[in-house]
PyMOL Python script that loads the backbone (N, CA, C, O; Angstrom):
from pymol import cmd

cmd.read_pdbstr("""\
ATOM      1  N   UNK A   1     101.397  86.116 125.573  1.00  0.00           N
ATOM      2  CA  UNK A   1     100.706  87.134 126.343  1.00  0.00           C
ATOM      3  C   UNK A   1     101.396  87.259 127.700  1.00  0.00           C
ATOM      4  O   UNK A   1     101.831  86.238 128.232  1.00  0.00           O
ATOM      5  N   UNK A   2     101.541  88.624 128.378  1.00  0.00           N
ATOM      6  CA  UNK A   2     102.001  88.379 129.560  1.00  0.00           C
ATOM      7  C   UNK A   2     101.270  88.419 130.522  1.00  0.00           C
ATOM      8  O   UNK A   2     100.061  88.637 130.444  1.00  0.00           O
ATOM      9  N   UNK A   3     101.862  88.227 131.514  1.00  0.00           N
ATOM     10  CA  UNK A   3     101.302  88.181 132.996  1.00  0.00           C
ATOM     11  C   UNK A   3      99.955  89.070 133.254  1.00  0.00           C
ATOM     12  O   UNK A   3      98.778  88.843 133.538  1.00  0.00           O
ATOM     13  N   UNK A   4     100.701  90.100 133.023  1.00  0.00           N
ATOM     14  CA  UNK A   4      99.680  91.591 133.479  1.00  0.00           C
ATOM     15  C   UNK A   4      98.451  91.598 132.472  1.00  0.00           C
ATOM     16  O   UNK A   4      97.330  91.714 132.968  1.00  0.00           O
ATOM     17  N   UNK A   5      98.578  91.484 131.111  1.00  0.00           N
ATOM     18  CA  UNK A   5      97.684  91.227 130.255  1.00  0.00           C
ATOM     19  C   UNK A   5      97.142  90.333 130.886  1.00  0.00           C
ATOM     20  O   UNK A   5      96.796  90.741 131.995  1.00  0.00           O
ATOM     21  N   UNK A   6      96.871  89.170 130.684  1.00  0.00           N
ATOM     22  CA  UNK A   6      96.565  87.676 131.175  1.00  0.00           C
ATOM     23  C   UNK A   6      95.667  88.026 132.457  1.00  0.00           C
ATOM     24  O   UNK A   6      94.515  87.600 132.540  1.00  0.00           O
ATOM     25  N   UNK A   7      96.107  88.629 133.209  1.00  0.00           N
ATOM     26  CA  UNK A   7      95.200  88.930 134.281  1.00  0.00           C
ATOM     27  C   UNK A   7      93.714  89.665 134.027  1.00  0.00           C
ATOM     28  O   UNK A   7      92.533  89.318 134.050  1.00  0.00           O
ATOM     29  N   UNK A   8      94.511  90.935 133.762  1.00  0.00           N
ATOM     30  CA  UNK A   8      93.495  92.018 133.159  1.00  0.00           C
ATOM     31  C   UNK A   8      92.364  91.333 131.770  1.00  0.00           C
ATOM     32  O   UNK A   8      91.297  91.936 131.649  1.00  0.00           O
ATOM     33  N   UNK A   9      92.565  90.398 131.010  1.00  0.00           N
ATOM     34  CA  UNK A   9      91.729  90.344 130.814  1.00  0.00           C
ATOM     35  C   UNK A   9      90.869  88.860 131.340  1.00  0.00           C
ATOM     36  O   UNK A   9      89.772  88.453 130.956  1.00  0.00           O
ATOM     37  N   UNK A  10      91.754  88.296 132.284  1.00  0.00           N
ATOM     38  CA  UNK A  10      90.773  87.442 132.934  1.00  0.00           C
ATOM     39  C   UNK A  10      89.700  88.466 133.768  1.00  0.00           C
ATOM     40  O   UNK A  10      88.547  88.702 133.409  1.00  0.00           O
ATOM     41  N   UNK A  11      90.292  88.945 134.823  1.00  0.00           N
ATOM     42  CA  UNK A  11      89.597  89.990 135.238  1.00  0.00           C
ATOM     43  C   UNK A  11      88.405  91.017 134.874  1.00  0.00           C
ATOM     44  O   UNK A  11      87.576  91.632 135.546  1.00  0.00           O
ATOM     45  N   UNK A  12      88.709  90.916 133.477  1.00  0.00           N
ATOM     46  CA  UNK A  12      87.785  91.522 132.442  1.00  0.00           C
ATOM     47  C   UNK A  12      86.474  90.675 132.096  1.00  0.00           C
ATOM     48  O   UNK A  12      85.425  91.170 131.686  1.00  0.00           O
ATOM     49  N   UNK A  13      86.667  89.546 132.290  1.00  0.00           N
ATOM     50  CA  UNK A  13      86.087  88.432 131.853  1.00  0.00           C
ATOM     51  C   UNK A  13      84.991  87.513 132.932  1.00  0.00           C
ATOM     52  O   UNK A  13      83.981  86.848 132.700  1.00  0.00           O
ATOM     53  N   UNK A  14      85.835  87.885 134.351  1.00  0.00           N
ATOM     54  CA  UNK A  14      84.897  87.628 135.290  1.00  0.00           C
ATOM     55  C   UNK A  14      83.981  88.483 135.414  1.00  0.00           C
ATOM     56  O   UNK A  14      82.824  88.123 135.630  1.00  0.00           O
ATOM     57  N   UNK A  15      84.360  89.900 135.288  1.00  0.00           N
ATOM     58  CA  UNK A  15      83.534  91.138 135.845  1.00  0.00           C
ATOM     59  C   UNK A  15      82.355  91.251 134.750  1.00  0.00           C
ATOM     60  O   UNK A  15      81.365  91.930 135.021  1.00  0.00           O
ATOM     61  N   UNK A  16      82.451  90.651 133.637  1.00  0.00           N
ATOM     62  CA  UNK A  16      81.568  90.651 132.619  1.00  0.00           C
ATOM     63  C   UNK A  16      80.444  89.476 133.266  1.00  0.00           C
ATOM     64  O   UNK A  16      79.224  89.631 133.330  1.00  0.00           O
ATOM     65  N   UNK A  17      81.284  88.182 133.750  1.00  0.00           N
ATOM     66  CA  UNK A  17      80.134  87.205 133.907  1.00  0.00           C
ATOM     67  C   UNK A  17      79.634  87.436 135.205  1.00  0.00           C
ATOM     68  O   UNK A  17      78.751  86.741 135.707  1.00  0.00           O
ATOM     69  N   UNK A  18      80.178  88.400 135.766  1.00  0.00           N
ATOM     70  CA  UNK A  18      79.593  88.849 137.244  1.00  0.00           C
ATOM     71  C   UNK A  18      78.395  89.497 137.019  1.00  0.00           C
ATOM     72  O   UNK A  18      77.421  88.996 137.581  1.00  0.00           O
ATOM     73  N   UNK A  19      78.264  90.193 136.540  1.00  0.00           N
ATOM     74  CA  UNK A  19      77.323  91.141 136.117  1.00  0.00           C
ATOM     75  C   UNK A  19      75.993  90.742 134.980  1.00  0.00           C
ATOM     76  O   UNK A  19      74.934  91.343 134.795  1.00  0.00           O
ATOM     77  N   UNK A  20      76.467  89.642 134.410  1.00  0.00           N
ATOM     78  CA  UNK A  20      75.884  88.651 133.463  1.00  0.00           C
ATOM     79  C   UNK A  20      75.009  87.959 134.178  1.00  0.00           C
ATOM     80  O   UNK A  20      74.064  87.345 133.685  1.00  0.00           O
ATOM     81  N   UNK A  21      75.246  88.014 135.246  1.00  0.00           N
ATOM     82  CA  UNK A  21      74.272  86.548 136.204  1.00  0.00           C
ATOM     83  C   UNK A  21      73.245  87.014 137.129  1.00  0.00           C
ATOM     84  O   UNK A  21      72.264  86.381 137.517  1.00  0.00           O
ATOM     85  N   UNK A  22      73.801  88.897 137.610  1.00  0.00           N
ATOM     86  CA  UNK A  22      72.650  89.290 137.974  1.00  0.00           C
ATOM     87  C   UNK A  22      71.760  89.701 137.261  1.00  0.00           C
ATOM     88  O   UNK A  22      70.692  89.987 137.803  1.00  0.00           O
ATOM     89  N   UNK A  23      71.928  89.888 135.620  1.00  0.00           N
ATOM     90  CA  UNK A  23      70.301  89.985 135.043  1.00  0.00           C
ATOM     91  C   UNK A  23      69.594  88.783 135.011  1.00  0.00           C
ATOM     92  O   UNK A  23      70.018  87.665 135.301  1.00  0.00           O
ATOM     93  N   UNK A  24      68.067  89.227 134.494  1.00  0.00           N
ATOM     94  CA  UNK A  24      67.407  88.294 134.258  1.00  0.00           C
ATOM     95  C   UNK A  24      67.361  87.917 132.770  1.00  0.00           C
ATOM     96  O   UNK A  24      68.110  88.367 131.903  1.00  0.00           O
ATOM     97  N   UNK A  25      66.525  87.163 132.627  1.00  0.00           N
ATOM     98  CA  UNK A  25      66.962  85.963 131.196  1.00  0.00           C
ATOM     99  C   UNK A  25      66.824  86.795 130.123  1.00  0.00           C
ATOM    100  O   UNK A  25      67.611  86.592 129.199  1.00  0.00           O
ATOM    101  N   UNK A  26      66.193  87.500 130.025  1.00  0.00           N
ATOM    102  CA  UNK A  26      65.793  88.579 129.390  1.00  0.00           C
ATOM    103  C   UNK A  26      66.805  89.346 128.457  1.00  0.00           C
ATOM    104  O   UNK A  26      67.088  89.320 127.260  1.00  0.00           O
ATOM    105  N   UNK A  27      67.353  90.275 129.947  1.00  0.00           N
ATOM    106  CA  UNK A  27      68.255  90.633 129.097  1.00  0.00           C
ATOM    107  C   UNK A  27      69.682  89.762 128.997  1.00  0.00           C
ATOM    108  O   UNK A  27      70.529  90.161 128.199  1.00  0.00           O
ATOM    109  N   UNK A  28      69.862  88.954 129.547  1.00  0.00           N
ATOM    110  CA  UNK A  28      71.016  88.034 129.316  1.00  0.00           C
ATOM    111  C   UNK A  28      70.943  87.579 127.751  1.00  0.00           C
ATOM    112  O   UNK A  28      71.954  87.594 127.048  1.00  0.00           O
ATOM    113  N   UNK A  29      69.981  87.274 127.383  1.00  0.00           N
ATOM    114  CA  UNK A  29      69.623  87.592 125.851  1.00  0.00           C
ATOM    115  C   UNK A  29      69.855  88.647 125.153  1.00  0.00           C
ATOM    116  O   UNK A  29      70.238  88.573 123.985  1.00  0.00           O
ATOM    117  N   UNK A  30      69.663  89.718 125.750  1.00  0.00           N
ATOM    118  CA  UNK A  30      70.339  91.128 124.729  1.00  0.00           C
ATOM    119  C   UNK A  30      71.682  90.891 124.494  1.00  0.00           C
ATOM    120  O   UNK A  30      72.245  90.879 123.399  1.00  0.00           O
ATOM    121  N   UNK A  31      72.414  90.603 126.162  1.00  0.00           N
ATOM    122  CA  UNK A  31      73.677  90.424 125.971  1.00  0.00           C
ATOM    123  C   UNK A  31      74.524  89.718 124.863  1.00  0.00           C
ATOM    124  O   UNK A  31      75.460  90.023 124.124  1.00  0.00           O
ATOM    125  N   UNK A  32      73.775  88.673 125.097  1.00  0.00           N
ATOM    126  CA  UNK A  32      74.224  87.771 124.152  1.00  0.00           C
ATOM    127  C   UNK A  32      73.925  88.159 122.502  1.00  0.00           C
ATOM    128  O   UNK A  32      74.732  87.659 121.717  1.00  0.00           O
ATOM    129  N   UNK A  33      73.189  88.731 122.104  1.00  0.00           N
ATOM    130  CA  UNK A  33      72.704  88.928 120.610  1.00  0.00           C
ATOM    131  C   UNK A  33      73.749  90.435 120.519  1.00  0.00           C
ATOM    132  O   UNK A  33      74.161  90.793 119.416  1.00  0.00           O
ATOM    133  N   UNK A  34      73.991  90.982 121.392  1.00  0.00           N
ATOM    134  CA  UNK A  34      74.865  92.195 121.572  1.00  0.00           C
ATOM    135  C   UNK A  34      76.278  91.386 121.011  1.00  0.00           C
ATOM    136  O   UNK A  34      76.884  91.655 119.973  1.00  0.00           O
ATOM    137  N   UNK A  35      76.638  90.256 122.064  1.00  0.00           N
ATOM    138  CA  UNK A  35      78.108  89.763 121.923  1.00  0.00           C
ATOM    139  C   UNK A  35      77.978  89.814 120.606  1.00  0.00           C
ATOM    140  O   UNK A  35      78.453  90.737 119.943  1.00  0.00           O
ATOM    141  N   UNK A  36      77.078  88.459 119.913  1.00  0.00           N
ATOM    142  CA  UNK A  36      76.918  87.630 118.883  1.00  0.00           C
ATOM    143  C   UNK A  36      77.049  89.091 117.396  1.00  0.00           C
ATOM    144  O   UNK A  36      77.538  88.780 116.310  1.00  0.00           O
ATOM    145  N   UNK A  37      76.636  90.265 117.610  1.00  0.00           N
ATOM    146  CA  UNK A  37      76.753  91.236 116.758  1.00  0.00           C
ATOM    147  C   UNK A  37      78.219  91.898 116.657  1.00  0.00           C
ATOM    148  O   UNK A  37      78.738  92.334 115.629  1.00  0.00           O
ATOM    149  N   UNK A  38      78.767  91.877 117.950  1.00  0.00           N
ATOM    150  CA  UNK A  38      80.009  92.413 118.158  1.00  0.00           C
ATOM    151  C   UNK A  38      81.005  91.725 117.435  1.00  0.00           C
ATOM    152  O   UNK A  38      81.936  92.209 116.792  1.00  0.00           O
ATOM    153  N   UNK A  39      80.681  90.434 117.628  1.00  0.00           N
ATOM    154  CA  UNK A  39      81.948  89.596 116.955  1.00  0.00           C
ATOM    155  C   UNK A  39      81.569  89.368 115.580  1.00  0.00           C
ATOM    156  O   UNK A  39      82.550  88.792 115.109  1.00  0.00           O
ATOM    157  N   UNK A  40      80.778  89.479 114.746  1.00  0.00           N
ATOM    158  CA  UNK A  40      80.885  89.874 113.442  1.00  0.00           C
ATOM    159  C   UNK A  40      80.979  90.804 112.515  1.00  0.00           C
ATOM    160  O   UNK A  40      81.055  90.753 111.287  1.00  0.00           O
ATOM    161  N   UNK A  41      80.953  92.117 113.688  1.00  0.00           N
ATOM    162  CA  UNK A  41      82.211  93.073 113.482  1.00  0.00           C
ATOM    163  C   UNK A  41      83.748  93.052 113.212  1.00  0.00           C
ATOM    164  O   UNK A  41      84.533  93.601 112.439  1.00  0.00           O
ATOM    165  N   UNK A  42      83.776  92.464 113.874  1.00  0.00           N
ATOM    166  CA  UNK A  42      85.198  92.126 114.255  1.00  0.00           C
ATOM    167  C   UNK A  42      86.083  91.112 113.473  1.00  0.00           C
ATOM    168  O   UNK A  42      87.175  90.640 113.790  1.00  0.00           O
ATOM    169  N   UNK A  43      85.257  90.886 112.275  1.00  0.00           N
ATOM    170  CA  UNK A  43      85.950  89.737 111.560  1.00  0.00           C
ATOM    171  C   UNK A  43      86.823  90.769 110.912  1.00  0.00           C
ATOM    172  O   UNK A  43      86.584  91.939 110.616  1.00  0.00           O
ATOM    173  N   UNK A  44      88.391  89.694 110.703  1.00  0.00           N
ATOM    174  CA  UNK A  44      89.405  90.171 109.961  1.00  0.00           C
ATOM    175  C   UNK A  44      88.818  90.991 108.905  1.00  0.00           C
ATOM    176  O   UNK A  44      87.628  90.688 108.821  1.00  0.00           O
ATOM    177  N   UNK A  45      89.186  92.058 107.913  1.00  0.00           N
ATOM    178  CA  UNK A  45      88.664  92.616 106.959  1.00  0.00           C
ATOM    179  C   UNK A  45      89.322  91.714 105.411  1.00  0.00           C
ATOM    180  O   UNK A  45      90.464  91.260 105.480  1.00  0.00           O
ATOM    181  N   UNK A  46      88.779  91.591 104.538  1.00  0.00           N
ATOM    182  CA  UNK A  46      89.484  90.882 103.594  1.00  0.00           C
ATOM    183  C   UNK A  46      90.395  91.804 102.903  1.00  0.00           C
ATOM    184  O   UNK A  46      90.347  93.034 102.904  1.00  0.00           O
ATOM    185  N   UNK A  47      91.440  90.837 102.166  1.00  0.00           N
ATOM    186  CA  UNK A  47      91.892  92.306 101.891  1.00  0.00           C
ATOM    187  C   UNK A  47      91.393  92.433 100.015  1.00  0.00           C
ATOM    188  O   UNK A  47      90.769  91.682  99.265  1.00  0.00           O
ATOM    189  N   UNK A  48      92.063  93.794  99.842  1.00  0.00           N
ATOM    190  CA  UNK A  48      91.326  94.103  98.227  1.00  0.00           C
ATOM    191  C   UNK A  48      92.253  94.004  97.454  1.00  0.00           C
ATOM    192  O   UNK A  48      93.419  93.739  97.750  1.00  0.00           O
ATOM    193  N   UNK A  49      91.937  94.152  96.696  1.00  0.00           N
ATOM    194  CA  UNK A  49      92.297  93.053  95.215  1.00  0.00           C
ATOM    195  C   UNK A  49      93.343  94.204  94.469  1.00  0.00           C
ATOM    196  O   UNK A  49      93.067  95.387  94.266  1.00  0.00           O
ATOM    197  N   UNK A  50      94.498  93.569  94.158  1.00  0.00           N
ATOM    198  CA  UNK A  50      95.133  94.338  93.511  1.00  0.00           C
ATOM    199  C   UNK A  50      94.867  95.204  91.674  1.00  0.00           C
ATOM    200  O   UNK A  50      94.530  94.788  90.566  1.00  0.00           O
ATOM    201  N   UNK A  51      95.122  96.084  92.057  1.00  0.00           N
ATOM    202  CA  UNK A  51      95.004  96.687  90.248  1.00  0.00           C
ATOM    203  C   UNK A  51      95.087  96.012  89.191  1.00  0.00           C
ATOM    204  O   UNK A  51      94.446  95.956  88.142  1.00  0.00           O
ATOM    205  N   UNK A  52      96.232  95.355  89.740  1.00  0.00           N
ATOM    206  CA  UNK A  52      96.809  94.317  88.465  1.00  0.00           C
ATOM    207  C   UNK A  52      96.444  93.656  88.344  1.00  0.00           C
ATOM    208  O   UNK A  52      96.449  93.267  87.177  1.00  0.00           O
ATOM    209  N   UNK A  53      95.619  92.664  89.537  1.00  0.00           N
ATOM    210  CA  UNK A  53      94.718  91.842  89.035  1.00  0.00           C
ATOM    211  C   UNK A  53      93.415  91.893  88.489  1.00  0.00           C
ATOM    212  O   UNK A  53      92.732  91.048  87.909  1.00  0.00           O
ATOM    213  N   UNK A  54      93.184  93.300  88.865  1.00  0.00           N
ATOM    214  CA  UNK A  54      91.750  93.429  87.865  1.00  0.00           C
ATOM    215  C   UNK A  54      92.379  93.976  86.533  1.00  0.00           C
ATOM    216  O   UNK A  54      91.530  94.311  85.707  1.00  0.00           O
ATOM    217  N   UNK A  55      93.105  94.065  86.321  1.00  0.00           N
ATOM    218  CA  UNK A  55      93.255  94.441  85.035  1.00  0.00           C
ATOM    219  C   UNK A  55      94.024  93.389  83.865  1.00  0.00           C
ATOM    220  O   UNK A  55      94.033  93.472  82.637  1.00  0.00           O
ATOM    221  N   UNK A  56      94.608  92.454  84.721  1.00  0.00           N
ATOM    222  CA  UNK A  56      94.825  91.450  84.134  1.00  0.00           C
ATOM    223  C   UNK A  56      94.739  91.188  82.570  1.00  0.00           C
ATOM    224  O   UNK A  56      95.525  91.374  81.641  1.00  0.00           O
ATOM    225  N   UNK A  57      93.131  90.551  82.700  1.00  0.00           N
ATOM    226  CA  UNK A  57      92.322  90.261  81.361  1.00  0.00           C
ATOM    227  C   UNK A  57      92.093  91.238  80.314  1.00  0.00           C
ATOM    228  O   UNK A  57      91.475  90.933  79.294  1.00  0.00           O
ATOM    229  N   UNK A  58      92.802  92.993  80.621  1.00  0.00           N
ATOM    230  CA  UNK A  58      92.424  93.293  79.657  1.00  0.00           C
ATOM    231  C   UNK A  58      94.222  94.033  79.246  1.00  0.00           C
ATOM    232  O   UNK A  58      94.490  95.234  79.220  1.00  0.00           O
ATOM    233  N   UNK A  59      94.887  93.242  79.059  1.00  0.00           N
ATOM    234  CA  UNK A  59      95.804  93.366  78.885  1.00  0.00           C
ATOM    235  C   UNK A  59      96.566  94.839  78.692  1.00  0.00           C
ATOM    236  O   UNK A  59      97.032  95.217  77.617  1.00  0.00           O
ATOM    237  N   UNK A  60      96.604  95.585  79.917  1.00  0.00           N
ATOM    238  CA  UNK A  60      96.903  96.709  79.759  1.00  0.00           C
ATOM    239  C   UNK A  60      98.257  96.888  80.724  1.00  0.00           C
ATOM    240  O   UNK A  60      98.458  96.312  81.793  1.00  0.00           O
ATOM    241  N   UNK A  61      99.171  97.892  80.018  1.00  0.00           N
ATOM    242  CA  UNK A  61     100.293  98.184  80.124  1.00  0.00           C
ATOM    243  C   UNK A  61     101.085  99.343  80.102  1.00  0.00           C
ATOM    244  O   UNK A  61     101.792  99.850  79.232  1.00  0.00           O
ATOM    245  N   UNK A  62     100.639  99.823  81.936  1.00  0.00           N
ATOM    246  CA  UNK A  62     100.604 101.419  82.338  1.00  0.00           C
ATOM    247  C   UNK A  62     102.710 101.772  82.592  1.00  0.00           C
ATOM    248  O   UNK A  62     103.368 101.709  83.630  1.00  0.00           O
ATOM    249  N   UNK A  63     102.932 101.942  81.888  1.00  0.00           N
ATOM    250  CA  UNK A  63     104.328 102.270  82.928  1.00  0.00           C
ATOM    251  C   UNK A  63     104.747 103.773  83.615  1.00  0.00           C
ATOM    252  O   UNK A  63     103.928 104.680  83.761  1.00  0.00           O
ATOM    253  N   UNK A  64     106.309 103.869  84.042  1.00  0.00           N
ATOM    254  CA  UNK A  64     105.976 105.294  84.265  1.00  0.00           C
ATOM    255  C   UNK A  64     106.169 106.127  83.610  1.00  0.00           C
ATOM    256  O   UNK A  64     105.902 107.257  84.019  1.00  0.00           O
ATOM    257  N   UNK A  65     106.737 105.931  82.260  1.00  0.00           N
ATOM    258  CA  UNK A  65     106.221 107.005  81.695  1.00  0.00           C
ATOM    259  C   UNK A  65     104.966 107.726  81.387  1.00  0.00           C
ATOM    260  O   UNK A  65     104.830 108.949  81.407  1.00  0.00           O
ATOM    261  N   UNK A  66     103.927 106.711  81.057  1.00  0.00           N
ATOM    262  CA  UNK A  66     102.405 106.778  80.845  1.00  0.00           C
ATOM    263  C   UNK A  66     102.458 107.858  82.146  1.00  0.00           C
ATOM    264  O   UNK A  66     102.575 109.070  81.962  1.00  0.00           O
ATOM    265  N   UNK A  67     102.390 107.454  83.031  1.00  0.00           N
ATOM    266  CA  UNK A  67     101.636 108.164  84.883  1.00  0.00           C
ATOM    267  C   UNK A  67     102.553 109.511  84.340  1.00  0.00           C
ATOM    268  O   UNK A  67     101.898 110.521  84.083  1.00  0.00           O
ATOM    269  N   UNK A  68     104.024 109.569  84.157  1.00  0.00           N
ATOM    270  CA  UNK A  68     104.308 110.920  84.208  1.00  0.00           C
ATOM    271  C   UNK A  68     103.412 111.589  83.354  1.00  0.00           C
ATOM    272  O   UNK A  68     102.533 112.364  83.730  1.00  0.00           O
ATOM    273  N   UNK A  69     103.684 111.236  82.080  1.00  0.00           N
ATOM    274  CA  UNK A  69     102.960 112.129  80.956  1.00  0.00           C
ATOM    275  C   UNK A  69     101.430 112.946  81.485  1.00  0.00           C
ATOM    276  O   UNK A  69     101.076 114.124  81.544  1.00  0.00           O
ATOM    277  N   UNK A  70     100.593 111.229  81.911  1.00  0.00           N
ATOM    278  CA  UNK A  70      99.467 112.387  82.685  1.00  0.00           C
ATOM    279  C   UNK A  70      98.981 113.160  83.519  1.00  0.00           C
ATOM    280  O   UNK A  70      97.970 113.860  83.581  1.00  0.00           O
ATOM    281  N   UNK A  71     100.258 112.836  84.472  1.00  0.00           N
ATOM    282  CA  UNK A  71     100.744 113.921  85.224  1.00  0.00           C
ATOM    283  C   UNK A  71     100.948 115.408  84.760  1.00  0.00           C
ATOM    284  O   UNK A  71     100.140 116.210  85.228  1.00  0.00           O
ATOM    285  N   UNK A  72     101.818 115.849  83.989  1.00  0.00           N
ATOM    286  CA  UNK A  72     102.124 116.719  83.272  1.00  0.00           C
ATOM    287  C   UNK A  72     101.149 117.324  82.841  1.00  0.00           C
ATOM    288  O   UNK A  72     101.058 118.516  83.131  1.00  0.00           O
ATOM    289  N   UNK A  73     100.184 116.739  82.070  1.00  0.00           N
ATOM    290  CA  UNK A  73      99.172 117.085  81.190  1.00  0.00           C
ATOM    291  C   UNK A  73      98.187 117.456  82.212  1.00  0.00           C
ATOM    292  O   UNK A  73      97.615 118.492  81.874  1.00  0.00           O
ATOM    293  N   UNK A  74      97.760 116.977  83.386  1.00  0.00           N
ATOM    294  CA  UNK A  74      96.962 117.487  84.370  1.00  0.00           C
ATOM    295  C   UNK A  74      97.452 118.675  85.034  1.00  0.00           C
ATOM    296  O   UNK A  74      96.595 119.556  85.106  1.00  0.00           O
ATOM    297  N   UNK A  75      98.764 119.013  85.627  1.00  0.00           N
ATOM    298  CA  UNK A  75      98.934 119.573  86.244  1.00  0.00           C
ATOM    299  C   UNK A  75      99.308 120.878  85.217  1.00  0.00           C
ATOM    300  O   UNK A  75      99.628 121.893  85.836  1.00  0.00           O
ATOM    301  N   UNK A  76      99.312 120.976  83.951  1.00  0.00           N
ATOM    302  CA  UNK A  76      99.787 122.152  83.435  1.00  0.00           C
ATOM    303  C   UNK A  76      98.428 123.327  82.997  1.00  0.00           C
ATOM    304  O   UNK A  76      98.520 124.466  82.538  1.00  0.00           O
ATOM    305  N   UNK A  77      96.852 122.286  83.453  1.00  0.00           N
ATOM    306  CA  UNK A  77      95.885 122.927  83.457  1.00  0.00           C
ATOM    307  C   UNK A  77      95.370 123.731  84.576  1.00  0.00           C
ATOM    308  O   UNK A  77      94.409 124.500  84.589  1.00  0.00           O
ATOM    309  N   UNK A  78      96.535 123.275  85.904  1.00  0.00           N
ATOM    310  CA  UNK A  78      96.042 123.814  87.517  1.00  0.00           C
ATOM    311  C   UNK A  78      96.574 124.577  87.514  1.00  0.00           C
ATOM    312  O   UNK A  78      97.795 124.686  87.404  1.00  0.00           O
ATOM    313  N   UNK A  79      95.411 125.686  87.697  1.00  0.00           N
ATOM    314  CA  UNK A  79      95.803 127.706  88.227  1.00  0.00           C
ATOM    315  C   UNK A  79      96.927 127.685  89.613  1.00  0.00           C
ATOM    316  O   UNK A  79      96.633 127.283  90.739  1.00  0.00           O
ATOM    317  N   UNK A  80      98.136 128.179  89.221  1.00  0.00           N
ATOM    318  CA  UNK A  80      98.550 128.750  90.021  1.00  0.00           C
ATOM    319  C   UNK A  80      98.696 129.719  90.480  1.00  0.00           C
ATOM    320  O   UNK A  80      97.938 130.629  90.145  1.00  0.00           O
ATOM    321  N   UNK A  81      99.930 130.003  91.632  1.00  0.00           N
ATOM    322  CA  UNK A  81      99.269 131.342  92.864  1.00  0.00           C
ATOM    323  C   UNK A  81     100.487 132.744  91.947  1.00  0.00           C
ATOM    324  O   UNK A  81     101.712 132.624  91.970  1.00  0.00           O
ATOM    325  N   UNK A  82      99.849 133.789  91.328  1.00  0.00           N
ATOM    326  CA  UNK A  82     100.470 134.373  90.812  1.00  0.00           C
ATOM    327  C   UNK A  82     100.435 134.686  89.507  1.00  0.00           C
ATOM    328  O   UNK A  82     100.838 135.719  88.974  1.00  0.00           O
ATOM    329  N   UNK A  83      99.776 133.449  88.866  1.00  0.00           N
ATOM    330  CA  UNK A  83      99.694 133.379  87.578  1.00  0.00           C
ATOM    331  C   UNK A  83      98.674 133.826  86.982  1.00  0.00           C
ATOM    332  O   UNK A  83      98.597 133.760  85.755  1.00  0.00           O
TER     333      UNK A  83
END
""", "prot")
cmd.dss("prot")
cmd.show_as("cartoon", "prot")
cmd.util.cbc("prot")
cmd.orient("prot")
């Protein structure tokens, strides 16, 4: 991290607990159930599962010819401009 970062968010960080200390307990509690919501937002997203692995188990075996063909076959049913 650099310098300027490093600052800015120390800076960020005081001005938060600055402001943190003049409420009362009260809402220093919102705050906190606010943080506590924020950061389980913020969890990494998982990631999703590949095709292939859901399809795995049922032993299927798309290549490209397959995708062209239904390609073809879809697109020779779409109205075109003129036609």
């Amino acid at each position: 991290m650099c310098a300027y970062h490093e600052s800015m968010v120390l800076n960020l960080e005081q001005t938060v607990i600055e402001k943190l200390r003049r409420l009362p307990p009260d809402k220093q509690r919102k705050v906190l159930d606010f943080a506590e919501a924020l950061e389980h937002r913020v969890e990494s997203p998982k990631p999703g599962k590949s095709l292939y692995g859901l399809w795995a188990d049922l032993k299927v075996d798309v290549t490209e010819q397959d995708i062209a063909e239904v390609r073809r076959e879809m697109w020779a049913k779409f109205p075109r401009d003129g036609t």
